[in-house]
RODO-2510 file (C-alpha; in nm, 4 decimals, decimal comma):
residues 264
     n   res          X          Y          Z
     1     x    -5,8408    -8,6764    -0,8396
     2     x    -5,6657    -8,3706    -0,9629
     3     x    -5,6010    -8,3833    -1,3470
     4     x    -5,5322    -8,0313    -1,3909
     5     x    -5,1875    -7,9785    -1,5776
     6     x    -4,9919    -7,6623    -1,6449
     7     x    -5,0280    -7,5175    -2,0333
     8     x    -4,7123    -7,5038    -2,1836
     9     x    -4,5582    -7,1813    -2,2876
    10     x    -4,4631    -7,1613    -2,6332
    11     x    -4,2132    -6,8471    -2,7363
    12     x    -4,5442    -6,7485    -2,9849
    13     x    -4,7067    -6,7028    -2,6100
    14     x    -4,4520    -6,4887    -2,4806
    15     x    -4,4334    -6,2897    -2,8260
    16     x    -4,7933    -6,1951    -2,7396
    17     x    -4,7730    -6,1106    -2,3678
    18     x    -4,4753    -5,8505    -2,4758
    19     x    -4,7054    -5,6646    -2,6448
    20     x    -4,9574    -5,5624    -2,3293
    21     x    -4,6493    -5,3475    -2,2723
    22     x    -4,8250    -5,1303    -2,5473
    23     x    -5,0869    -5,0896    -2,3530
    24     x    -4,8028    -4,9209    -2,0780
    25     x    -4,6537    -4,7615    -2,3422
    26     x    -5,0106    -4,5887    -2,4235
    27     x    -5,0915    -4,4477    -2,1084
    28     x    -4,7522    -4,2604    -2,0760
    29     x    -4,7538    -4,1506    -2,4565
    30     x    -5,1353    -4,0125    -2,3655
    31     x    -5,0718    -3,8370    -2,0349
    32     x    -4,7021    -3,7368    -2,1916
    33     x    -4,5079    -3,9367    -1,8935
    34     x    -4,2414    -3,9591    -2,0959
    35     x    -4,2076    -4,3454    -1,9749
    36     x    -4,1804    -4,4918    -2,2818
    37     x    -3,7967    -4,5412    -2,2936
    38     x    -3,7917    -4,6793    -1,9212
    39     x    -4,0823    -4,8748    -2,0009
    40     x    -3,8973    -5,0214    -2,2894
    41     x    -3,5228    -5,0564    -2,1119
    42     x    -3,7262    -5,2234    -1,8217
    43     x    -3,9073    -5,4497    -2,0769
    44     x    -3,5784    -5,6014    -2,1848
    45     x    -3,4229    -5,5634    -1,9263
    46     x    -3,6918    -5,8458    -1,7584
    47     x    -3,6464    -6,0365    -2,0538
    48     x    -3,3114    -6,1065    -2,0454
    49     x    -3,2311    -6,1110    -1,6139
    50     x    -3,4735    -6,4281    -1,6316
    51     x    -3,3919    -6,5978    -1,9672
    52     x    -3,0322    -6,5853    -1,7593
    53     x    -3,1657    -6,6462    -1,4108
    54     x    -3,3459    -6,9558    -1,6090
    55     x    -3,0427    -7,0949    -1,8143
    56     x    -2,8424    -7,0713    -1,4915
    57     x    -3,0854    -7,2296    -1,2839
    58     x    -3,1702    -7,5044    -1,4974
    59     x    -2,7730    -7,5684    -1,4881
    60     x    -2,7726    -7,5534    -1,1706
    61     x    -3,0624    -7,7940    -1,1282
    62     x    -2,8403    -8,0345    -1,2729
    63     x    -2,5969    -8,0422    -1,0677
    64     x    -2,5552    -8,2483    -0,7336
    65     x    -2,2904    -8,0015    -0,5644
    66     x    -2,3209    -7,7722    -0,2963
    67     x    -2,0393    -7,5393    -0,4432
    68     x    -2,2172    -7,4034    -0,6924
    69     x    -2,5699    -7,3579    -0,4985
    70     x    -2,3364    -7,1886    -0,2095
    71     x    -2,1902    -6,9301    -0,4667
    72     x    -2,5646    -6,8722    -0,5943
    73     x    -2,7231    -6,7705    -0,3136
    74     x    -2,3933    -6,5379    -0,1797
    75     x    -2,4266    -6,3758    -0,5446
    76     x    -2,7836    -6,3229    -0,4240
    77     x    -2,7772    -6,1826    -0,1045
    78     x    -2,4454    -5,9667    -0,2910
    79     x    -2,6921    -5,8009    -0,5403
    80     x    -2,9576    -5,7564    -0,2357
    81     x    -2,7280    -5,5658    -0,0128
    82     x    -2,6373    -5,3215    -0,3371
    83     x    -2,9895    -5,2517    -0,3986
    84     x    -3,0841    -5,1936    -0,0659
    85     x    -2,7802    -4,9469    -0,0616
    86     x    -2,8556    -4,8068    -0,3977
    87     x    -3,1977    -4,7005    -0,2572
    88     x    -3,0878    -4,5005     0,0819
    89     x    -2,9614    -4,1332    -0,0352
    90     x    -2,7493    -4,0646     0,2485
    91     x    -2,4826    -4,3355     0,1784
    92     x    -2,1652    -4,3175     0,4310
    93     x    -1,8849    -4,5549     0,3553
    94     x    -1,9163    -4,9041     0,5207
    95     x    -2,3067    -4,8927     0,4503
    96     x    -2,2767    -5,1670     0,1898
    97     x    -2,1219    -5,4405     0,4240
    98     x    -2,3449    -5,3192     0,7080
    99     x    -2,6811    -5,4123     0,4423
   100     x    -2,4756    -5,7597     0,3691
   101     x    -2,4345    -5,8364     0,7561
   102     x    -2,8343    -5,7842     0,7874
   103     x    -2,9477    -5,9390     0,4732
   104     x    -2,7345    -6,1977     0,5035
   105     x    -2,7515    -6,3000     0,9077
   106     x    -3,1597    -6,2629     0,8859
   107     x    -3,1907    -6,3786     0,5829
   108     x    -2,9487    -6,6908     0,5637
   109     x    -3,0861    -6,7899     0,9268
   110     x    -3,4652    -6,7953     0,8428
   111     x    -3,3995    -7,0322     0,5453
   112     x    -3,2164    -7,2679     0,7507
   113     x    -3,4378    -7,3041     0,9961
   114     x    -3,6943    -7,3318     0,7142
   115     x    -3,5624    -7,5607     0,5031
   116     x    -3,3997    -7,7563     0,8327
   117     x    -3,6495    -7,7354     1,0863
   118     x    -3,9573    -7,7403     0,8473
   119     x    -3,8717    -7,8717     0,5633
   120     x    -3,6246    -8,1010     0,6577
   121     x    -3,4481    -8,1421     0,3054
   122     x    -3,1789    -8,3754     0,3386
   123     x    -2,9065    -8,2608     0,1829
   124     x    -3,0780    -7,9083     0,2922
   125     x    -2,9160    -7,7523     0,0119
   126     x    -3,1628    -7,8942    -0,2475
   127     x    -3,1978    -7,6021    -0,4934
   128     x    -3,5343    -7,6774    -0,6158
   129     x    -3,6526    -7,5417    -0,2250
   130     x    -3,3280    -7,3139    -0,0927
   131     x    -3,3088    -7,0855    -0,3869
   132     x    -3,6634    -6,9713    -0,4533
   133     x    -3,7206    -6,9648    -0,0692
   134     x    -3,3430    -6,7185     0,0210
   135     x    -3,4924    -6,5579    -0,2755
   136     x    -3,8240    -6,4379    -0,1552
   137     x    -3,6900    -6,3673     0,1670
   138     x    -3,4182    -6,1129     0,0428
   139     x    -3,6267    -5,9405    -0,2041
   140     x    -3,8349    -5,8774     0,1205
   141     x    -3,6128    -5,7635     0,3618
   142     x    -3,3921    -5,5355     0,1372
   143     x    -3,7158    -5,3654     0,1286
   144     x    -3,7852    -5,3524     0,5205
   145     x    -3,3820    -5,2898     0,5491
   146     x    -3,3364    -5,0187     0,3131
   147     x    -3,6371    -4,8152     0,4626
   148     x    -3,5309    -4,8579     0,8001
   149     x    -3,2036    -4,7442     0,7207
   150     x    -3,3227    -4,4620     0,5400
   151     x    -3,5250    -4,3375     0,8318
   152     x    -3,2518    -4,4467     1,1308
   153     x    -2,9412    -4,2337     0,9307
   154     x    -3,2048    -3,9362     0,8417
   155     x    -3,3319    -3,8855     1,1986
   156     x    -2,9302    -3,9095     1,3218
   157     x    -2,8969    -3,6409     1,1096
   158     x    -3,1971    -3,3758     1,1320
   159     x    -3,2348    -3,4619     1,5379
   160     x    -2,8184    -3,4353     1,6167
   161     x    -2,8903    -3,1264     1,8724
   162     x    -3,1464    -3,3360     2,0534
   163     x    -2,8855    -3,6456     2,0693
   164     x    -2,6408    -3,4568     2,2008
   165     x    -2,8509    -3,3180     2,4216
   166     x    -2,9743    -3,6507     2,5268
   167     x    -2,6055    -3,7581     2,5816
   168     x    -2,4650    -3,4731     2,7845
   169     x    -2,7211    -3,5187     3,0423
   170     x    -2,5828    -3,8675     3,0744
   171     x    -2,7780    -4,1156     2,8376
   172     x    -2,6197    -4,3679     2,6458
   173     x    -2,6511    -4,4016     2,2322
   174     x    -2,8772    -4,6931     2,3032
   175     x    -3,0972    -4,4524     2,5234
   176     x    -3,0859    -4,1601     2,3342
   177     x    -3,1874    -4,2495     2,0167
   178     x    -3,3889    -4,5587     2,1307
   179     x    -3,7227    -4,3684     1,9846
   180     x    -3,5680    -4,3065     1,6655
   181     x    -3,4619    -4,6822     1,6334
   182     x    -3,7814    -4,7685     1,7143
   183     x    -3,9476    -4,5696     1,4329
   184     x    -3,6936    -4,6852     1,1830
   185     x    -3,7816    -5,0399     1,2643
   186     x    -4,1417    -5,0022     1,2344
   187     x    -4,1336    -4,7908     0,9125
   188     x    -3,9072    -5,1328     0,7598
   189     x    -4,1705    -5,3658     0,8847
   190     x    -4,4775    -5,2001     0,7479
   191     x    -4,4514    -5,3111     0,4171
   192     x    -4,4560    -5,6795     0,5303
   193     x    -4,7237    -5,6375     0,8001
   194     x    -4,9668    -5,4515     0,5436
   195     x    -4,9034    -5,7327     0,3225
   196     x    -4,9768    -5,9923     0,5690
   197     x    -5,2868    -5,7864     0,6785
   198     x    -5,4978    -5,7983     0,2628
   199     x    -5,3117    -6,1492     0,1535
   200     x    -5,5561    -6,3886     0,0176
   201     x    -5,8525    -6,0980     0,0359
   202     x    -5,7142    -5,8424    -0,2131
   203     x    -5,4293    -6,0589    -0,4508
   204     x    -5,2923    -6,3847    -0,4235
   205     x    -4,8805    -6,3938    -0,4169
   206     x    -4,6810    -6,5040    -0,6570
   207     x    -4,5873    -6,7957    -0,5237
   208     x    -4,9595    -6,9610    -0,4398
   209     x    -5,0629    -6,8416    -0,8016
   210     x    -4,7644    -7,0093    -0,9518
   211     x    -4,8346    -7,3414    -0,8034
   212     x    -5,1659    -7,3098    -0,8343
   213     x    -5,0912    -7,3165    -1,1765
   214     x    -4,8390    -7,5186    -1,2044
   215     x    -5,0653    -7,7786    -1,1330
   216     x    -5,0215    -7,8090    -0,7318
   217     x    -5,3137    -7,8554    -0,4678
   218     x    -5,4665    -7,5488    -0,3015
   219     x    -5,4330    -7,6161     0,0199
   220     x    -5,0848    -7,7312    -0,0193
   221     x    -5,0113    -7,3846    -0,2200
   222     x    -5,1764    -7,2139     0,1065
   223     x    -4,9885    -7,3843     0,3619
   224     x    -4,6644    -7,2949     0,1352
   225     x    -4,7839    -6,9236     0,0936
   226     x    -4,8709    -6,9170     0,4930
   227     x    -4,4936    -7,0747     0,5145
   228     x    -4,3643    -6,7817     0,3163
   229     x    -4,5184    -6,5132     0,5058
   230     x    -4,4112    -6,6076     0,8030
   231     x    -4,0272    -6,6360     0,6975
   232     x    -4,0584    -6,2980     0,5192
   233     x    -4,2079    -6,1107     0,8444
   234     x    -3,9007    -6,3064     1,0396
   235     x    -3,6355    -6,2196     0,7817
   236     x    -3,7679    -5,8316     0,7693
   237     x    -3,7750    -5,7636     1,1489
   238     x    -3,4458    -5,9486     1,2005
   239     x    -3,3073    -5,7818     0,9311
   240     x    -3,4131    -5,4099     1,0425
   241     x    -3,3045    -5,4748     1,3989
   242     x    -2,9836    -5,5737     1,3048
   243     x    -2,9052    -5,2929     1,0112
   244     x    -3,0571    -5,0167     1,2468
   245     x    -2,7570    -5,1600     1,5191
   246     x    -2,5297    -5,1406     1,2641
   247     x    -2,5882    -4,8172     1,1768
   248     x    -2,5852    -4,6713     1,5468
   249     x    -2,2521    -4,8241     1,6101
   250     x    -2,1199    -4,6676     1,2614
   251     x    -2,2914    -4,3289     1,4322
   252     x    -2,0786    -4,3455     1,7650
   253     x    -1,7234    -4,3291     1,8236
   254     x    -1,5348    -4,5617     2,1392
   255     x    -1,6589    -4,2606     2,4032
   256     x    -2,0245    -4,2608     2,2922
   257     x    -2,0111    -3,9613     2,1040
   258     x    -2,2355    -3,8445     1,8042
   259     x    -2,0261    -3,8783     1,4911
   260     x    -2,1883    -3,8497     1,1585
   261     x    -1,9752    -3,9878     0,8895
   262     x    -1,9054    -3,8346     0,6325
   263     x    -2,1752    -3,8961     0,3118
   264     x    -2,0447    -4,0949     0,0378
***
C-alpha cells in the first residue's frame, strides 16, 4: 500500500528556495559575468509567469466549459509561435503565421490523438490532462521548429548560387534544396532524439519527478513519461516537416524561382 503523500509548500518554503539564486548570483559576481541583473529579472520574472499561470489555471479548473480551455491553449500555441520566431535571426515577414501553422497543426494533432485515442477523456477537453500535455508538446517543438527554421532560411541564403544552379538545369525547389531540408529537419529533431537517447539514465523529466512526488506510482509516472516522449518526438518531427515546407514555398515564387524575401 502506498502511503506516501506530497509535503505541502508553505510560502516560508518558497522564501528559502529564492535564495539558492544567491548561490547563481555568486558565481557570476566571482567570474565577473555580469549576470546578476538577468539573473535577478529572470528570478521574478518566474515568480510571477507561474503565480499567474497558477491563479488562471486553478480558475480554469473550475470551470466546466470548453470556451475558456479552447482560448487557453490558442493563447499557448500564440506565445509558442512568437518565441520560436523571436529566436530565428533572419525573420522575413509571414514567418510568424508560418511557426503558428506548424506548432499548431503538429502540435494540436498529437494531443488529440493523445488525449482521444489514448487517453480517451470524455469530454476530451478535461484541463487537468489537455493543458499540461499541449503544453509539453509546444515547449518541445518550438525548439525543434525554430532550429530547423533557422538552418532551412540560412542555407537558402548562403547556398542561392548552387539553387539556382540546381534549377536551371531543370530541378524543381523540392529537388534542389531537398538536402538542405533534410539537414534542417534533422538539426530540429536532435534535441528530442538526444533526450530520448539519456532519459531515465542521466535525469528524470519533470513530469515523472513531479508525480513521483506528488504522491503517484512509479510505474504509472513511467508509463506517463514514456507517453510524453513519444508525443514530443511526434509533435517535433511533424512540426519541422511542416515549418521547413512552409518556408520553401515562402522561398519560391508561382514559376519555381529562388526568391529570398526580404528580412524583417
Amino acid at each position: 500500500m502506498n502511503t506516501f503523500s506530497a509535503i505541502h509548500l508553505t510560502y516560508g518554503d518558497i522564501a528559502i528556495a529564492a535564495s539558492l539564486i544567491l548561490i547563481s548570483l555568486g558565481v557570476s559576481f566571482f567570474f565577473s559575468l555580469r549576470l546578476e541583473k538577468s539573473l535577478i529579472i529572470a528570478s521574478l520574472r518566474s515568480v510571477i509567469q507561474l503565480s499567474l499561470i497558477g491563479l488562471i489555471l486553478g480558475w480554469i479548473f473550475a470551470q466546466n466549459h470548453a470556451a475558456p480551455i479552447i482560448a487557453l491553449l490558442c493563447i499557448m500555441t500564440l506565445i509558442a509561435a512568437t518565441a520560436a520566431r523571436n529566436r530565428i535571426s533572419k525573420r522575413y515577414p509571414g514567418l510568424l503565421f508560418d511557426n503558428l501553422i506548424a506548432l499548431g497543426t503538429s502540435c494540436w494533432l498529437v494531443a488529440l490523438i493523445t488525449v482521444l485515442m489514448i487517453l480517451r477523456l470524455t469530454p476530451w477537453y478535461q484541463p487537468h490532462y489537455i493543458i499540461p500535455l499541449l503544453g509539453l508538446i509546444l515547449g518541445n517543438a518550438l525548439t525543434g521548429i525554430s532550429l530547423a527554421s533557422e538552418r532551412f532560411i540560412d542555407a537558402l541564403h548562403d547556398k542561392r548560387e548552387r539553387i539556382n544552379a540546381s534549377l536551371a538545369l531543370g530541378a524543381t525547389p523540392h529537388e534542389a534544396c531537398r538536402e538542405f531540408a533534410r539537414s534542417a529537419v534533422r538539426m530540429g529533431m536532435t534535441p528530442t532524439i538526444n533526450s530520448m537517447s539519456v532519459v531515465g539514465l542521466v535525469s528524470l523529466p519533470g513530469m515523472m519527478t513531479g508525480q513521483i512526488l506528488g504522491g503517484a506510482d512509479p510505474t504509472q509516472a513511467v508509463r506517463y513519461q514514456i507517453l510524453v516522449m513519444f508525443m514530443i518526438a511526434a509533435g517535433s518531427a511533424l512540426g519541422c516537416m511542416i515549418v521547413v515546407l512552409r518556408i520553401r514555398r515562402r522561398f519560391f515564387d508561382s514559376r519555381d524561382r529562388l526568391v529570398i524575401p526580404k528580412i524583417g
